[in-house]
C-alpha positions, 0 to 999 in steps of 0.5 A: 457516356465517358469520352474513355470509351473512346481512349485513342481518339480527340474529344471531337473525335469521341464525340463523333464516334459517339454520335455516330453509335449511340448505343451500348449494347440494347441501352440507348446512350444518353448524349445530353451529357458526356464526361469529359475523361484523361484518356483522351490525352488532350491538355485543356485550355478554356478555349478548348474547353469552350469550343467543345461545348460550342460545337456540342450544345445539346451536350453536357460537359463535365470534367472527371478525374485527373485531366491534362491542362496545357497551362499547368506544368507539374515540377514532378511527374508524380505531379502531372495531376491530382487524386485526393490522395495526391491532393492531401501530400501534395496541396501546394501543387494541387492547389496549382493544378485545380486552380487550372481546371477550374477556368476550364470548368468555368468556361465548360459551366459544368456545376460538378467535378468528380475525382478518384480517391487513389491510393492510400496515402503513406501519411495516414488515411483518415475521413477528415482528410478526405472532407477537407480536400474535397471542401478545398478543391471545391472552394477553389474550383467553384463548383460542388465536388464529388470523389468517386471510391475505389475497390480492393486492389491485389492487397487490401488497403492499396486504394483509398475508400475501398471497403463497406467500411469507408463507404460507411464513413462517407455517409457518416462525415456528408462527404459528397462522392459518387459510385463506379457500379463496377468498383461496388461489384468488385467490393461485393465479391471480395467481401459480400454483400453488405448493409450500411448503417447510417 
């Protein structure tokens, strides 16, 4: 499960509701692992982080895409936080950013963290871009890293890694990446059905 089920609640308070319903629908949810996700609105510290697993330890923690942290402060809020998009026109900042995370993830001893690819950037959107910031990102926070692609939006083209097209490239460059079922579904209706040839 994601904590996102839950978006209003703390952690601790996901947790507990989790707990307290650990089924979706007729499937039994799985709660030795739980993604830790933004909508929980919290801004993480190490200690946060460790007091979490510490009262959860039959549980897996791991961070995905854009969380809060308390000690980073964005110069911009278009900065609060970090996609590969924003990673790419922004890398200073985001180096700043994952540097954060990365003692939370530390401190959580989660060996993955997963980030959304986001929108297309305005610089030009190419594969090697998207492999070079994953490489960084994952050298900074030490852990492998994986970008979660997208969907079509109203306008084809406004999210990055939205088409069969860029999942093709993915494989082709070994880009590590991960799939939300129901951004594939969107693609299909969209577009159909289609084969990737690697």
């Amino acid at each position: 499960p994601a904590m996102a089920v839950y978006p209003a609640a703390s952690p601790w308070q996901a947790m507990e509701k989790l707990h307290a319903s650990p089924d979706d629908g007729p499937f039994a949810l799985d709660l030795s692992q739980c993604q830790i996700t933004p909508q929980n609105f919290r801004r993480w510290t190490a200690e946060d982080v460790a007091e979490l697993a510490g009262d959860y330890p039959g549980t897996g923690f791991r961070f995905h895409a854009s969380v809060r942290l308390k000690a980073y402060r964005a110069p911009r809020s278009s900065h609060q936080w970090f996609d590969i998009s924003r990673y790419v026109e922004a890398p200073g900042q985001g180096r700043a950013y994952f540097r954060e995370l990365g003692k939370c993830n530390q401190a959580l001893g989660s060996p993955v963290y997963t980030l959304h690819s986001g929108r297309r950037p305005r610089c030009g959107a190419k594969m090697e871009q998207v492999r070079t910031a994953v490489d960084e990102i994952s050298q900074i926070m030490q852990c492998r890293v994986g970008v979660e692609t997208l969907y079509p939006g109203k306008q084809d083209g406004f999210w990055w890694l939205d088409s069969w097209t860029e999942h093709e490239e993915l494989l082709k460059a070994q880009v590590p990446f991960v799939l939300d079922l129901s951004h594939v579904n969107i693609i299909a209706a969209r577009h159909g059905l289609s084969l990737i040839h690697i």
